[in-house]
N, C-alpha and C positions, 0 to 999 in steps of 0.2 A: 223354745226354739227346737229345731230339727238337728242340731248340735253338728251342724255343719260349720267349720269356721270361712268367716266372710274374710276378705281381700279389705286390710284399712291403709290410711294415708296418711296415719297419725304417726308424727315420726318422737320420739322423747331423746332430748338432747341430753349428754351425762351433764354429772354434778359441776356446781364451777370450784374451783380452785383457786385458790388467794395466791395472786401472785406477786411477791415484794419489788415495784419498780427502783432501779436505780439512776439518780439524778447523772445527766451528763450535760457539762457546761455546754451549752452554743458555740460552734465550731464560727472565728469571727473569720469574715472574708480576706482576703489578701489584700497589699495594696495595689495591686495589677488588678485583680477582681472589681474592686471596687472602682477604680480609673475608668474602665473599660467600660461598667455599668452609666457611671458618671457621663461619659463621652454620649453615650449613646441614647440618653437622658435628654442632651442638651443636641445633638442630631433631631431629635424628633420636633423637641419644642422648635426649634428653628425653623423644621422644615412647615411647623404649621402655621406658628407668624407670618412667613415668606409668603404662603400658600392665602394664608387671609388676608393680607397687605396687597396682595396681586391683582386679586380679584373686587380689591375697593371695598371691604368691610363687607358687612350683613346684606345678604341682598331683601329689600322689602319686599317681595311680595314670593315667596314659593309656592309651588305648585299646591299643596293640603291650603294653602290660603287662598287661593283663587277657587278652588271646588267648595271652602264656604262660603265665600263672596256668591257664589253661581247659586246655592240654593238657599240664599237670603239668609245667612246664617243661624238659620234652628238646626237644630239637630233633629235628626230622622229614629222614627221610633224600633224599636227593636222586632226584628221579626217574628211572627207568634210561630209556635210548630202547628202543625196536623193535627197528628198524634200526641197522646198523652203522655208522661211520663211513665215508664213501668215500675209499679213496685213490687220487691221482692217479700215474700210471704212463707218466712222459713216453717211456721207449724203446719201452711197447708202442704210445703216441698216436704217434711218431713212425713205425713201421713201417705202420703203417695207414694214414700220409699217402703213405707210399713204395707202396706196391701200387698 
């Protein structure tokens, strides 16, 4: 080499260190906390019953069922590319650095 120093990206992380955890109980929620969670638990599920019951159950036929009805139910084959996939060739990226 021409004992020129190069510019690196290698960075070295220092040593680890053992560090002794200590246990700490699970802080338990309130009973206001947990009411509050509860309430709002039982808000949702409500609101989603209500919301399914309104609208008369399941509806049969959704829109992704009708587009495979329309193309006779096969599934469509997957698109091919162009172009090839590139592969990476670290010995010839490495000799190229070297020249």
């Amino acid at each position: 080499m021409n004992g020129a120093s190069m510019p690196s990206n290698v960075y070295y992380l220092p040593a680890r260190t053992e560090v002794v955890a200590t246990y700490q109980a699970p802080r338990r929620p309130s009973w206001w906390m947990r009411l509050t969670l509860t309430w709002w638990r039982v808000r949702v599920t409500a609101r989603e019953v209500w919301t399914v019951l309104r609208r008369g159950g399941r509806r049969w036929l959704t829109d992704v069922d009708a587009l495979v009805l329309a193309h006779g139910g096969e599934e469509r084959p997957r698109p091919r590319y162009a172009v090839p996939a590139r592969v990476i060739d670290f010995a010839a990226a490495r000799a190229r650095l070297r020249a």
